[in-house]
KOLLO-452449 format. One line per 10 residues: their letters; for each residue x negated, y, z negated of N, C-alpha, C. Coordinates in steps of 0.001 Angstrom, whole numbers. Layout:
residues N
a = X:Y:Z:X:Y:Z:X:Y:Z | ...
***
This chain:
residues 321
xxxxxxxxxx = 12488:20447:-2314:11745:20293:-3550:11686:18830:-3971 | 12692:17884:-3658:12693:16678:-3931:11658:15678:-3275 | 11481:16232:-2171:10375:15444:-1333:9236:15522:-1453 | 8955:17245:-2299:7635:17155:-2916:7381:16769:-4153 | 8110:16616:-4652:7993:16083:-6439:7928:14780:-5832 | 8272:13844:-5021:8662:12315:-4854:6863:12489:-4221 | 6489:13010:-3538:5203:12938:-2568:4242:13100:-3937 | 3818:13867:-4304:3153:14294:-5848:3543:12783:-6743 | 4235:12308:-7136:4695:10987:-7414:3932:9979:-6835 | 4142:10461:-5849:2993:8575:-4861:1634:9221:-4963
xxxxxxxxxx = 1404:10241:-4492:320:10324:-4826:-591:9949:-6279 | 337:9990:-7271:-569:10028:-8267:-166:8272:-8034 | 813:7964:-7959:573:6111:-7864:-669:5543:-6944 | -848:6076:-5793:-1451:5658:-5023:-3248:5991:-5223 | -3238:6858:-6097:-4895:7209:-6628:-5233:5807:-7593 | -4336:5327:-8327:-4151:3998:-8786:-4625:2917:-7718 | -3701:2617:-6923:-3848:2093:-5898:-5401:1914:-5115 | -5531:3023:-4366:-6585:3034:-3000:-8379:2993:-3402 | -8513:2112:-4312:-9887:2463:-5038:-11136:1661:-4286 | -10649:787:-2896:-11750:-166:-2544:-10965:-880:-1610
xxxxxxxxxx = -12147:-1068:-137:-11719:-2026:644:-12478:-2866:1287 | -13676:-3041:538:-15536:-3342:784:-15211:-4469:2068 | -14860:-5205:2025:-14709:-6492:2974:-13730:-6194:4155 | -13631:-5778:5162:-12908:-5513:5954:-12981:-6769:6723 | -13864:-7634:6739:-14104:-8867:7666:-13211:-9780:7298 | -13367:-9978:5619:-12478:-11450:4988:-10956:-11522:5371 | -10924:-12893:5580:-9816:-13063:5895:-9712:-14572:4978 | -8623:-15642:5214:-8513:-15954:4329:-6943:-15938:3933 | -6704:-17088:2744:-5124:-17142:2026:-5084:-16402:1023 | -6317:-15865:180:-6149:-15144:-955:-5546:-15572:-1958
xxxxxxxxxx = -6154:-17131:-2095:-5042:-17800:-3106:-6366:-17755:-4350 | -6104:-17732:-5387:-6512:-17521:-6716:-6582:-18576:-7748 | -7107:-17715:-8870:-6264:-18837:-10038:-4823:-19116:-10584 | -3819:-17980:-10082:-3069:-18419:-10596:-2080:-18885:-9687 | -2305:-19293:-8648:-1610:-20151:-7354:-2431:-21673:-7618 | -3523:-21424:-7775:-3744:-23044:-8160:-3076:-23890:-9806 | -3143:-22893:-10530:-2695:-23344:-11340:-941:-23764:-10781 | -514:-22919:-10436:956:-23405:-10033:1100:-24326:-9486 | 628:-25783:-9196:527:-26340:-8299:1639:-27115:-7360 | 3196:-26760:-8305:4559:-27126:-7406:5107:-25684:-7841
xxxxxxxxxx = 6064:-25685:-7335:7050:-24801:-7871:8177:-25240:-8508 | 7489:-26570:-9490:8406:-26347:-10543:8585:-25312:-11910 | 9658:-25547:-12586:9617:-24435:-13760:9885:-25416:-14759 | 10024:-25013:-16213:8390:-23971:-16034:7426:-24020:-16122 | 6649:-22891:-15503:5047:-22578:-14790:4728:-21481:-15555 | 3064:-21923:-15800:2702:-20828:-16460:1278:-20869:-15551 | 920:-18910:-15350:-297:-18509:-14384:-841:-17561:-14932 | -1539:-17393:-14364:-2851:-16140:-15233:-2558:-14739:-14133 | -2371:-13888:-15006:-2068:-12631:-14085:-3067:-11983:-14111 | -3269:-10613:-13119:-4432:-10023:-12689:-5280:-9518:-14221
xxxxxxxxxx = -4905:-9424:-15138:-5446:-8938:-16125:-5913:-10044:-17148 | -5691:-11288:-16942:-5882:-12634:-17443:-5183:-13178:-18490 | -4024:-12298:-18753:-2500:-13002:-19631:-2093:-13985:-19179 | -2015:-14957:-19769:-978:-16320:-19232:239:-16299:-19577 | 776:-16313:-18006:2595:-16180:-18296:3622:-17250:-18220 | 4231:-17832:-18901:5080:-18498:-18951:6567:-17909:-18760 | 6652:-18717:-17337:8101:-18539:-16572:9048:-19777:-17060 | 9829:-19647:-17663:10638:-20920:-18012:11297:-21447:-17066 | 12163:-20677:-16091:12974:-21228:-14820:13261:-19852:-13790 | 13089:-20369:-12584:13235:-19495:-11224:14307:-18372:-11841
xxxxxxxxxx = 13307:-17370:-11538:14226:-16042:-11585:14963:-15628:-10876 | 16106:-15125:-11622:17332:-15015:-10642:17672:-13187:-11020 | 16843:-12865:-12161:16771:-10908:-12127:15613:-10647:-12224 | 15337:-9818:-10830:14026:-9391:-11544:13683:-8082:-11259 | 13124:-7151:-11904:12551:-5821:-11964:10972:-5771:-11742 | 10933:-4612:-10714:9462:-4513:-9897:9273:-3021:-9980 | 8302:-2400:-10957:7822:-1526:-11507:7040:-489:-10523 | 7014:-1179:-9375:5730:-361:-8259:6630:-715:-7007 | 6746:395:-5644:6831:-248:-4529:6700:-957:-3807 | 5201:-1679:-3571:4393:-2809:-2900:4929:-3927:-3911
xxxxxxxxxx = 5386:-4174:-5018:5850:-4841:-5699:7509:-5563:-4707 | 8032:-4427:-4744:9611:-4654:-4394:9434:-5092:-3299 | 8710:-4366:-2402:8430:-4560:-877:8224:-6233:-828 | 7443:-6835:-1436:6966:-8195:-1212:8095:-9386:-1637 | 9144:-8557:-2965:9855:-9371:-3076:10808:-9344:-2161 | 11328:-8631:-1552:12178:-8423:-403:11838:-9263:583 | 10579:-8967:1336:9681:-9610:2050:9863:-11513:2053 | 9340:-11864:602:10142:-13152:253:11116:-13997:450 | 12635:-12478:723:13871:-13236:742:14534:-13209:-390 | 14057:-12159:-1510:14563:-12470:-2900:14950:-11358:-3156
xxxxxxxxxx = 15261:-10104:-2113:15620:-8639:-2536:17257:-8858:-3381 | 17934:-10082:-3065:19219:-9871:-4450:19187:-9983:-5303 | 17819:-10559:-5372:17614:-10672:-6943:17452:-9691:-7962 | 17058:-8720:-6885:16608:-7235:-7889:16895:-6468:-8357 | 17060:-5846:-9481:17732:-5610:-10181:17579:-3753:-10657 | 16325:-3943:-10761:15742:-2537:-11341:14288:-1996:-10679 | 14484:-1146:-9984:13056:-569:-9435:12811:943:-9592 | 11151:1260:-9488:11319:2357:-9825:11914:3579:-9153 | 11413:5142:-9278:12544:6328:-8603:11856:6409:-7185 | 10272:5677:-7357:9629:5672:-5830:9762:4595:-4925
xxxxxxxxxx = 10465:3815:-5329:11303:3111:-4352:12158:3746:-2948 | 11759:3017:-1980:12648:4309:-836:12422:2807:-18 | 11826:1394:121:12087:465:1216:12522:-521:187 | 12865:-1364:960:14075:-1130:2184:15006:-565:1561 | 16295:50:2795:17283:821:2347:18026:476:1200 | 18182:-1198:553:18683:-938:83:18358:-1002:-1490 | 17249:-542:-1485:16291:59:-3076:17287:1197:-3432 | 17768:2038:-2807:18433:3342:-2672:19863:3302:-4047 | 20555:1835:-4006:21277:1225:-4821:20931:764:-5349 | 19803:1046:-6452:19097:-476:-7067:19273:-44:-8481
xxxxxxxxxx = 19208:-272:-9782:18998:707:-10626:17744:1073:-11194 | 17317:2445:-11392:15978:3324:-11463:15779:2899:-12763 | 14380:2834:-12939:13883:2327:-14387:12645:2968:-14982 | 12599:4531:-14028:11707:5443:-14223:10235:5458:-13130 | 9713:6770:-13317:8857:6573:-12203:7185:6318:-12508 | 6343:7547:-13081:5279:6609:-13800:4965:6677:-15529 | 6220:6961:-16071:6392:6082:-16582:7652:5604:-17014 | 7951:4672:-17566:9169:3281:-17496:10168:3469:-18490 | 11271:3517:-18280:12453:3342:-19127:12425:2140:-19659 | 12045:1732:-20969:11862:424:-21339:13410:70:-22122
xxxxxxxxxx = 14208:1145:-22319:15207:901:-23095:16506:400:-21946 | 15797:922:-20676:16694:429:-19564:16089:-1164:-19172 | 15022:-1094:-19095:14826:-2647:-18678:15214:-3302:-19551 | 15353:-3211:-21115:15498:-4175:-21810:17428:-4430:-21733 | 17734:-3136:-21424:19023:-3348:-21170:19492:-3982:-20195 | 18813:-3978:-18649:18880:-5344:-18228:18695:-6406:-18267 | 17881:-6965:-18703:17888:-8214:-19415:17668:-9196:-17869 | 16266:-8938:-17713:14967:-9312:-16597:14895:-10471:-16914 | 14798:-11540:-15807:14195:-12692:-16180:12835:-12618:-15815 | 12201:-11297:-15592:10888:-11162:-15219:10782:-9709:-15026
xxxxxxxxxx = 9494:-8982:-14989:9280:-7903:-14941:7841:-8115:-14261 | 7825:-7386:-13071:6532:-7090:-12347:5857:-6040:-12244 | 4727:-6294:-13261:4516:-4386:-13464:3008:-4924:-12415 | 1738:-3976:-12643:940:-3570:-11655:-87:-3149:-12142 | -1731:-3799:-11717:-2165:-3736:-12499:-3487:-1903:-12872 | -2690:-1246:-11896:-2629:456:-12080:-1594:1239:-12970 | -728:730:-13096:610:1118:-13832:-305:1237:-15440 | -1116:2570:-15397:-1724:2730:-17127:-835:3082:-18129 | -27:4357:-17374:684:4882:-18535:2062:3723:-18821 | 2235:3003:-18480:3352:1900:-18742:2603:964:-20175
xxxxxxxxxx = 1359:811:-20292:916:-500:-21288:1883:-318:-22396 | 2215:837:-23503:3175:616:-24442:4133:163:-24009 | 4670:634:-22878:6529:143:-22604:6023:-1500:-22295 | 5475:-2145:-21738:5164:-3170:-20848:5022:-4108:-22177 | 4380:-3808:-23554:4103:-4341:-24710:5555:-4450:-25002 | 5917:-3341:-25203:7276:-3594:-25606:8155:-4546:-24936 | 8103:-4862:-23820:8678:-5818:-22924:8532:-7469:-23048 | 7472:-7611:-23878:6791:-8486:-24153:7262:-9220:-25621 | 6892:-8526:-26232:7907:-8584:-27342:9106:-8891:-27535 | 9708:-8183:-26648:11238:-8682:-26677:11496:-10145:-25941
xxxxxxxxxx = 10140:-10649:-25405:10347:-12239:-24694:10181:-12213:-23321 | 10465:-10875:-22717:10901:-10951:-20967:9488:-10898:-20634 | 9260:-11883:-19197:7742:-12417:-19373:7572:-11225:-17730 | 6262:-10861:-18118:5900:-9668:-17553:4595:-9986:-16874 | 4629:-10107:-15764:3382:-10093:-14544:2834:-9216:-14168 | 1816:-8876:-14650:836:-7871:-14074:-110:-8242:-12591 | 432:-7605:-11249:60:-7800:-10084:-1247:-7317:-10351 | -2245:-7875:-9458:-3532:-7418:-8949:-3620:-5889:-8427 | -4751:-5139:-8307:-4804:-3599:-7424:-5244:-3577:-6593 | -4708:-4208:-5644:-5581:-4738:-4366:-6053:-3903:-3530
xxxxxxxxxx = -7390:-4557:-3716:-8526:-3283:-3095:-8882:-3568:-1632 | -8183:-4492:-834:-8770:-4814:765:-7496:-5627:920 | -7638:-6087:2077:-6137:-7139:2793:-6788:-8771:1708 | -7772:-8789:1606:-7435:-10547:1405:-7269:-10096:-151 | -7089:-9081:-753:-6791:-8817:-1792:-4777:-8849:-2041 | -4361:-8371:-880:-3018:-8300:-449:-2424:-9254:-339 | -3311:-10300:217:-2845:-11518:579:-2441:-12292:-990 | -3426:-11781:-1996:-3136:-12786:-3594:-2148:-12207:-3532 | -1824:-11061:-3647:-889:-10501:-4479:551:-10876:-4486 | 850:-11089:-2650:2020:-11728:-2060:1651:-13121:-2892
xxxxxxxxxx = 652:-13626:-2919:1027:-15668:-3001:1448:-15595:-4851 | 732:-14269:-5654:986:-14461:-6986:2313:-13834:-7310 | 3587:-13165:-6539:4271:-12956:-6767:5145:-14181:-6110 | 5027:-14155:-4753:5793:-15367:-4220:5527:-16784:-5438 | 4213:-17014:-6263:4565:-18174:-7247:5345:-18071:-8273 | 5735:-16318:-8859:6077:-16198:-10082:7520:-16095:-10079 | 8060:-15966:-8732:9742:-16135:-8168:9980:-17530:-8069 | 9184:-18147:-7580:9436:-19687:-6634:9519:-19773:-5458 | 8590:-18928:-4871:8684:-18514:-3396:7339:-18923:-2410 | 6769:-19775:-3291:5203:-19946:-2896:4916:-19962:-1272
xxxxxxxxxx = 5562:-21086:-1019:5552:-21405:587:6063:-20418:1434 | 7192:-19422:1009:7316:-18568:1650:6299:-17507:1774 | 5642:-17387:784:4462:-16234:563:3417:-16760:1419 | 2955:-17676:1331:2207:-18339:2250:2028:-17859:3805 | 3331:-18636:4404:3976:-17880:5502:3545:-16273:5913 | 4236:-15659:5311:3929:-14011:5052:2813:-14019:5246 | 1487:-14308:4179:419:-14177:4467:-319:-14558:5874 | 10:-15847:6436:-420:-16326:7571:142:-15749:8745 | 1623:-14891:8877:1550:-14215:9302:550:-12925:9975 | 330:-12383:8818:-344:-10834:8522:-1192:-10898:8901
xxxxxxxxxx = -2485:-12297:8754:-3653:-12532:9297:-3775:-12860:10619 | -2603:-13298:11273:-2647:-13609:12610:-2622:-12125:13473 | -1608:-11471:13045:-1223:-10392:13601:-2670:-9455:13507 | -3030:-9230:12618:-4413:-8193:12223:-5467:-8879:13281 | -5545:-10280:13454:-6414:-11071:13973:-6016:-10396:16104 | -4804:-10477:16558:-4712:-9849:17443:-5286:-8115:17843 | -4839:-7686:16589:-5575:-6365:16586:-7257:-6178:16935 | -7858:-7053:16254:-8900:-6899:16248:-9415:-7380:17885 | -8996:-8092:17975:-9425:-8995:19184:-9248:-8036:20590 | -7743:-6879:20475:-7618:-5928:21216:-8774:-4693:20918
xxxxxxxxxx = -8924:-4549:19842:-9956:-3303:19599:-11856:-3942:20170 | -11361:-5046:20622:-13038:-5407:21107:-12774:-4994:22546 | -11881:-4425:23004:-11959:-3847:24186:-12578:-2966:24420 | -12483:-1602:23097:-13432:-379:22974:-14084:-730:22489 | -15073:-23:23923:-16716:504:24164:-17179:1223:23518 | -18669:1180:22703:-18869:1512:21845:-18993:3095:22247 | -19017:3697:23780:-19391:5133:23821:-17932:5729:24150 | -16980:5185:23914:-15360:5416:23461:-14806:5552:22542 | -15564:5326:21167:-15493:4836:20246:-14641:6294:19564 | -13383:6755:19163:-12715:7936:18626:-13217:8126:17109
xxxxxxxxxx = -13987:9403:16854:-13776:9934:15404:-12604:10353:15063 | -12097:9832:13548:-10999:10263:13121:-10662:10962:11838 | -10191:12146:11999:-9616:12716:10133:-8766:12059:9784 | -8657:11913:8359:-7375:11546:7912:-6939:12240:6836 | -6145:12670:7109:-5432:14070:5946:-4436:13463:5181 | -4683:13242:4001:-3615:12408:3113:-2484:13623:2092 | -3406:14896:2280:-2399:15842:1185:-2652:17347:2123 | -1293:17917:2284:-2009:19403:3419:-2677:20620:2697 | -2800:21451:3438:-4037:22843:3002:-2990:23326:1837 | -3317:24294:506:-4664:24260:140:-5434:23169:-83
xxxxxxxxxx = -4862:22404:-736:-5472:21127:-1365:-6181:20321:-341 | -7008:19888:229:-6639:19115:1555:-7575:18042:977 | -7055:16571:875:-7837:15655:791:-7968:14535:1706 | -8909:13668:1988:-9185:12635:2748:-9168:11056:2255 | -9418:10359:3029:-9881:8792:2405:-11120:8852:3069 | -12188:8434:2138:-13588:7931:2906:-13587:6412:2482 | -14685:5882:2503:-14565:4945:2746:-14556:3806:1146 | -13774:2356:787:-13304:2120:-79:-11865:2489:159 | -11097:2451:745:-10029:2816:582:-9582:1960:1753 | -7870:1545:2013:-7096:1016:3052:-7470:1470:4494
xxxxxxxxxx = -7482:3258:4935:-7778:3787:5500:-8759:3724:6323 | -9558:3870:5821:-11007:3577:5930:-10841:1974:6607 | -10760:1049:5929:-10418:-460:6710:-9997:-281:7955 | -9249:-27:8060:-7999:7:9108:-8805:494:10600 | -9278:1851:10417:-10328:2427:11334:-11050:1455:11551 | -11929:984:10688:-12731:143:10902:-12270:-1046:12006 | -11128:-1420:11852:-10693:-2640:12214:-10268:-2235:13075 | -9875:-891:14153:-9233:-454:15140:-10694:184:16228 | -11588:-269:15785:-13232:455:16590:-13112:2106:16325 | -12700:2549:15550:-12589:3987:15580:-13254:4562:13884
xxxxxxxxxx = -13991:5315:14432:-14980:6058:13421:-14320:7194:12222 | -14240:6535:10899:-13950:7510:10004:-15189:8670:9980 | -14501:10194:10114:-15691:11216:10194:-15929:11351:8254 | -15153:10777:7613:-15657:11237:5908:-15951:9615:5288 | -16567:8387:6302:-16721:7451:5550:-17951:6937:4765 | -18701:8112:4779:-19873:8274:4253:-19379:8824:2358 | -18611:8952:2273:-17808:9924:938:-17253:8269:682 | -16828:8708:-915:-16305:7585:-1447:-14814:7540:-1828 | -13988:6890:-1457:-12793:7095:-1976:-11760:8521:-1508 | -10898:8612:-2382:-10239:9777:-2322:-10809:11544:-2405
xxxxxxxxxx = -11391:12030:-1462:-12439:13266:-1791:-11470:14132:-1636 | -11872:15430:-2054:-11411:17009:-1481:-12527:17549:-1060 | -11822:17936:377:-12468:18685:1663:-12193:20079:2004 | -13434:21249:1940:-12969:22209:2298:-12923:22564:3512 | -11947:23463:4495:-11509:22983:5792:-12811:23369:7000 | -13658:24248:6347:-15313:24436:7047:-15885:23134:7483 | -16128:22184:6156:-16248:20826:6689:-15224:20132:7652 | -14399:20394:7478:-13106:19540:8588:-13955:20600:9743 | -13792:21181:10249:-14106:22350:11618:-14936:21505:11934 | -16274:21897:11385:-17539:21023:11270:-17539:20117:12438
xxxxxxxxxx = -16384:19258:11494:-16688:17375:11976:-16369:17620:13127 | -15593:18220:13991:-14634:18610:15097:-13841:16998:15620 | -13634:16442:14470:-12597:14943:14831:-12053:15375:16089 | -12324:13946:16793:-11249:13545:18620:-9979:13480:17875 | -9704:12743:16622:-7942:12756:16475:-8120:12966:15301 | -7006:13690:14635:-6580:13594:13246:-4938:13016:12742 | -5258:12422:11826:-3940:11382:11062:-3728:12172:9893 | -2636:12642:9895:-1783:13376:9038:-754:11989:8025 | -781:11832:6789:198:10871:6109:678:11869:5229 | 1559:12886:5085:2648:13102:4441:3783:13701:4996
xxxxxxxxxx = 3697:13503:6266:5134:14185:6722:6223:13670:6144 | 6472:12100:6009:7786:12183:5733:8265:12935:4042 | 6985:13517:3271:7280:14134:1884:7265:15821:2194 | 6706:15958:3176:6440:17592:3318:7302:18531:4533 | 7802:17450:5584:7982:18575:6760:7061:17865:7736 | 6961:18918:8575:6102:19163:9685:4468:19191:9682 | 3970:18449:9314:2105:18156:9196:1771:18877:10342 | 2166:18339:11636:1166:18165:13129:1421:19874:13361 | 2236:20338:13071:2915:22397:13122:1759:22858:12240 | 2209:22373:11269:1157:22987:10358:-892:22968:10177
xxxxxxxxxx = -1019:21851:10627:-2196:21320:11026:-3301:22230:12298 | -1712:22144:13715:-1851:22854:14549:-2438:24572:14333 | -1574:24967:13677:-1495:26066:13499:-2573:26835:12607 | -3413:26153:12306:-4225:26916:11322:-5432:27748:11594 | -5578:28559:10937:-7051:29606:11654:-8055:29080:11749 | -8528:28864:12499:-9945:28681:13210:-10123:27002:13162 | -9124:26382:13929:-8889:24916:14012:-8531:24823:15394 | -8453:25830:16225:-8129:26097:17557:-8944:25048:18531 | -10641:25164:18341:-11091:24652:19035:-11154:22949:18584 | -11234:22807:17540:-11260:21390:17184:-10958:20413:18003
xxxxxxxxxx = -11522:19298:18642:-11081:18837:19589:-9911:17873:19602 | -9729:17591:18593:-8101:16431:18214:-7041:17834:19096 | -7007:19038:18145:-6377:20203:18215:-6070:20451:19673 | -6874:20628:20396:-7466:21153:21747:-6564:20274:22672 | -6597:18627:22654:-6484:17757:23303:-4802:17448:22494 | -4185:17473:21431:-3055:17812:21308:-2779:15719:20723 | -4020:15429:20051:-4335:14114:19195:-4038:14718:17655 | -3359:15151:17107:-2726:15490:15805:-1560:14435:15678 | -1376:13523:14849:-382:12454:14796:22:12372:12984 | 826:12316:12766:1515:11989:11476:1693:10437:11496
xxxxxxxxxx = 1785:9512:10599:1995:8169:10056:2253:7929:8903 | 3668:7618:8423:4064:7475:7442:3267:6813:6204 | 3096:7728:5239:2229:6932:4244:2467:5661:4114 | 3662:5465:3878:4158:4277:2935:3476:2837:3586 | 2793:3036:5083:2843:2158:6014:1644:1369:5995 | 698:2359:5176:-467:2443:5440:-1194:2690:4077 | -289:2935:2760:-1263:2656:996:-646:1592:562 | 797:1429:874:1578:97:75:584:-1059:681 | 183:-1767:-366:-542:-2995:-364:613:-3912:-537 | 1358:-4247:466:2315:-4964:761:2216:-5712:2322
xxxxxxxxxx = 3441:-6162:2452:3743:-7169:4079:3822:-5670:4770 | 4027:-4186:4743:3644:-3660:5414:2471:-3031:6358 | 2213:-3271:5458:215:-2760:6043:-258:-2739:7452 | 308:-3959:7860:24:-4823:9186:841:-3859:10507 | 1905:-3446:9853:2826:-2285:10532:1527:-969:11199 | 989:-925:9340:532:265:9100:-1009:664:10583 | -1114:-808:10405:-2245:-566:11323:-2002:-579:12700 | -1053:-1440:13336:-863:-1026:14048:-672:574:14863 | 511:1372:14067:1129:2678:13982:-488:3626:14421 | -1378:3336:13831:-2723:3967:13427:-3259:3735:14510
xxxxxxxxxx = -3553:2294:15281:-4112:2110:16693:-3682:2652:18286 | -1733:2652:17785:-1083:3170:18625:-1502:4896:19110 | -1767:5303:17650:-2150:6861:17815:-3517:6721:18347 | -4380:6035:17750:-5739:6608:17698:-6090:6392:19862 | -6010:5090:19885:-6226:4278:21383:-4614:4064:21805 | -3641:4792:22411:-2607:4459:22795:-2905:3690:24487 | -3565:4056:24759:-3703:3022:26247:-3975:1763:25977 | -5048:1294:24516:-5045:148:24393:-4281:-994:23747 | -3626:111:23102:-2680:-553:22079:-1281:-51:22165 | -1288:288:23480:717:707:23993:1850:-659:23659
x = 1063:-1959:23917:1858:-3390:23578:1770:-3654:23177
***
């Protein structure tokens, strides 16, 4: 029961999240206004956050609380995971979020953050039901960064350089970023191997039957395919849809991508197993693959994981190394 209340949890974070990924081409540092404004990393610095508040950081934070996963993820990522202090109950990377202290899930224990006593608070700029607590946070002085909702990778890329400025981590964020683009940049360069009459249709099942929903296109998902030569069968649909499973038959997808096993169990059993999905050709050919959500919505330094994991399934001959 815990894994589905925690899954139901991201999900509703991640409908926040996955709203757009129009540019799959851009690449880029994703540096902004409020990385230019920073222009050393001295303190204190004051930057314009995704919602256009100007924040004044008085001196390098040494506690800080990160309200969203892709949040924590990046500060970790950084080099600054001791710093952290308070994250939320959907925290699960890295292991050691597990010890961190919980500060609620969507929405925020403000009587706990204030009881820690944050030299910063990184909330998000999907985090709706938080605006009272987040006011309240404000008030009390603790200066509060509202991350971007990053809708594509060079959107990912600000998000790392505007958190890496609001720690003192700029150059390291940098890094990270130039990383991510190199690596994606190999990907792509391998996916020009597949021929366009090779080209794999793919489902992607983000929640299982009854409910069964997809990503079309606008979404991470959707990118990712794109960027791996492989054909979303719902990227004609916008965003997060619900699909009834006639249409799934229909499409008869070469592979289908299952993302909630690690909240539900067994996807690829269950997937398998269903009436009149027999012939489907993913089914048939025994291309049913699970991929950890987290790998593949966190708009974080993971992503790059995420796509890989996704190429490995979709083209494993091309992308075995």
């Amino acid at each position: 029961m815990r894994k589905i209340y925690s899954f139901m949890l991201v999900m509703g974070l991640m409908v926040g999240i996955l709203v757009g990924c129009s540019d799959a081409s851009q690449d880029g540092t994703g540096e902004n206004q409020s990385t230019k404004q920073a222009v050393n990393q001295g303190f204190p610095l004051s930057l314009q956050d995704a919602v256009g508040n100007q924040v004044t950081i008085e001196q390098k934070p040494e506690k800080i609380v990160s309200l969203i996963p892709s949040n924590t993820e990046a500060v970790f990522a950084l080099g600054s995971g001791e710093k952290v202090i308070g994250v939320s109950e959907n925290d699960n990377y890295p292991e050691e979020t597990k010890d961190i202290q919980k500060i609620g899930g969507m929405e925020i224990d403000t009587e706990m953050i204030l009881a820690l006593q944050p030299d910063i608070v990184l909330a998000h700029e999907s985090a709706h039901n938080s605006k009272e607590g987040i006011q309240q946070l404000k008030d009390a002085g603790i200066p509060v960064l509202i991350v971007n909702d990053a809708k594509n990778f060079k959107e990912v890329y600000t998000s790392i350089e505007m958190i890496g400025t609001a720690i003192g981590e700029l150059d390291k964020a940098k890094e990270i970023v130039k990383t991510m683009q190199n690596k994606l940049e190999k990907i792509k360069e391998k996916a020009k191997a597949i021929k366009s009459e090779d080209r794999k249709s793919v489902f992607v099942e983000v929640s299982p039957s009854p409910e069964i929903y997809t990503t079309g296109k606008n979404t991470f998902m959707d990118e990712m395919l794109d960027i791996i030569s492989a054909d979303n069968v719902a990227g004609e649909l916008d965003g997060w849809v619900k699909l009834d499973e006639e249409s799934m038959i229909a499409a008869n997808p070469d592979v289908i991508i299952t993302t909630y096993g690690y909240y539900t169990g067994d996807p690829v059993k269950e997937v398998t197993g269903r009436n009149g999905w027999a012939d489907i050709q993913a089914v048939k050919n025994d291309e049913v693959f699970d991929v950890h959500s987290d790998i593949v919505t966190r708009s974080g330094p993971r992503l790059i994981e995420g796509v890989e994991e996704l190429a490995k399934s979709v083209y494993p001959n091309v992308f075995k190394n």
